[in-house]
C-alpha positions, 0 to 999 in steps of 0.5 A: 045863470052865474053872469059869467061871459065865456071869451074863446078860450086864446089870450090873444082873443083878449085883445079883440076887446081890450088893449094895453094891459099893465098890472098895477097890483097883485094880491093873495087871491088875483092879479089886477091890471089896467086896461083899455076898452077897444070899443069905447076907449074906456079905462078899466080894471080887470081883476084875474083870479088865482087857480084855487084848490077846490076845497078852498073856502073862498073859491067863487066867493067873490063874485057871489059877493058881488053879484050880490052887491050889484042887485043891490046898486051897492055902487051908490054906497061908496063901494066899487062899481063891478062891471062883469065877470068873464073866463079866459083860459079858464081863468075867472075875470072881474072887471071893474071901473078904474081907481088908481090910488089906495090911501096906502099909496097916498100915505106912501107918496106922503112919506108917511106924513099924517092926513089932518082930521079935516081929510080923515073925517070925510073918509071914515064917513063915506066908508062908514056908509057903505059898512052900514049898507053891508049890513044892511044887507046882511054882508061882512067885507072881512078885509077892511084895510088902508089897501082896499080903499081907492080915491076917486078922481084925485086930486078933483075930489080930494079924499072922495074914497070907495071900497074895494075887494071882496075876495073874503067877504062872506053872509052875516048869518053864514059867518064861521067861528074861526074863520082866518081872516082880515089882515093882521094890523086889522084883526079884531079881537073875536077874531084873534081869540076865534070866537063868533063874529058879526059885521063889528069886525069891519068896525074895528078894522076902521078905527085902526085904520081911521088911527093910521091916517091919523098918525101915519103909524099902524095902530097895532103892529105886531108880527103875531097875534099875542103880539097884537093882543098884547098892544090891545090889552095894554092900550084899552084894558083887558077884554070882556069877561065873556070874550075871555071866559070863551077863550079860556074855555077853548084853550082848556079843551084844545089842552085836554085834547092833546092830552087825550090824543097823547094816550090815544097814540102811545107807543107801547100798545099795553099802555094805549087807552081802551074804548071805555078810557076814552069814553071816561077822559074828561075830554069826552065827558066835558068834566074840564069845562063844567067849572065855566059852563054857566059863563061861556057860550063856547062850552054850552055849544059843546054840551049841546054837540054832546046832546044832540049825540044822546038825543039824536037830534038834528045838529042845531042850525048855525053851529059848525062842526068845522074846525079852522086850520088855525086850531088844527095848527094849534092842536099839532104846536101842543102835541110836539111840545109835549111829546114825551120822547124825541121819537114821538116829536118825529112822529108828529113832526112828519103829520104836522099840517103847514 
């Protein structure tokens, strides 16, 4: 079973069980409103999910994360506690215990004053608490954020704090290279650059939001990720050589890849690469990535794709052959800035992927 209530499919059947619903937040994937038990008079919050394509990779990912949570009585690590799941119309439903302020909202009502260390320090422990609990049980939250973190009972309980939505969260061991993910103010470098990633991203979005209580500034605005990347680099240095080397090496072989692909879709049929151009182009032979073979792990994945071809061998377990729609959107940029004639901009312009 998936633990999913079936109500009669009538939104006013709701209300047999439920009363006063007034929204109080509204995200990319769901709607979340306040309401009322009819039975016991409890204060809930009931988490409507979106309707999704059903290619989106995030469909149903939230209540396996957090049946997940549940049998691991996640609740007594600082983390929100999940009631039930039930459809109406069709509709998923999330029901949660109640928290009604985010240190956003607190932040906000403050005028963006700073919290003092004596209230930031109790924060980024207790959520320090419950990201070690997610990895010890193998799970990445992906969206930590000043958003997704609830006080609980203030102002009895100053600064007592639990997280919240796992609309992203995703399995360590099935984390996917190029995953878009974590909001921007939060994203860590190995996402930016699109290399692979571990529950350290979780890590990295604490410390820049432990910074904006601190400061009652983002620590890394920046309304694109050079931008972000430029702020990282200025204030701690250049990345590590390993990041860089995988970095560089990706954006050489997207490069190559357009330029293959310019051949390959040539106006003039006379001049259109052959089978055995293709099979010679250094994107197929990998001769444009041997110079950082021995420094960069995302080249040595690529001579092992092209291994498994020569040997027939089954794709090595954890390796995606995916590509994100990020690079794709990356691949289709190259293409229009390099097209050699306004038509073939045209051309590309119509297939571009928004």
């Amino acid at each position: 079973h998936c633990g999913v209530r079936s109500v009669p499919e009538c939104p006013m059947c709701l209300h047999l069980c439920l009363k006063s619903f007034v929204l109080v937040g509204e995200g990319t994937y769901g709607r979340v409103a306040k309401c009322v038990q009819m039975a016991d008079k409890k204060i809930v919050a009931i988490k409507m999910i979106k309707d999704r394509d059903q290619k989106d990779p995030f469909k149903n990912q939230e209540l396996a994360a957090l049946q997940k949570l549940k049998a691991c009585n996640s609740s007594k690590y600082n983390i929100v506690e999940w009631y039930q799941a039930f459809t109406v119309c069709g509709h998923l439903c999330l029901e949660f215990e109640f928290l009604e302020k985010s240190l956003l909202d607190l932040l906000q009502e403050r005028y963006y004053k700073p919290l003092s260390l004596k209230a930031v320090r109790p924060i980024v422990i207790q959520i320090a608490l419950a990201l070690s609990h997610l990895k010890s049980i193998g799970t990445i939250h992906a969206d930590l954020k000043l958003d997704n973190v609830m006080l609980v009972n203030n102002p009895q309980e100053p600064y007592r704090v639990k997280l919240i939505d796992f609309g992203v969260a995703c399995e360590t061991s099935a984390a996917k290279v190029g995953s878009y993910i974590q909001t921007s103010p939060y994203r860590s470098p190995e996402i930016i650059l699109g290399l692979p990633f571990t529950e350290a991203i979780d890590i990295w979005s604490l410390g820049c939001m432990a910074v904006s209580l601190y400061t009652g500034s983002l620590l890394y605005p920046g309304y694109s990720e050079y931008a972000i990347l430029k702020y990282i680099t200025e204030t701690q240095g250049e990345l590590p050589e390993q990041m860089l080397n995988y970095a560089t090496a990706k954006r050489c072989d997207v490069l190559m890849f357009v330029e293959m692909v310019k051949h390959l879709l040539h106006l003039d049929p006379q001049k259109r690469m052959t089978p055995n151009q293709v099979l010679e182009h250094a994107f197929s032979k990998l001769s444009h990535l041997a110079w950082i073979r021995q420094s960069s792990s995302y080249v040595e994945s690529c001579y092992e794709h092209i291994n498994y071809l020569r040997t027939k061998k089954k794709e090595t377990p954890g390796q995606s052959l995916n590509t994100s729609r990020t690079e794709i959107r990356c691949v289709f940029d190259l293409l229009l800035k390099t097209a050699s004639s306004s038509q073939n901009a045209l051309l590309f312009t119509e297939c571009k992927i928004m």
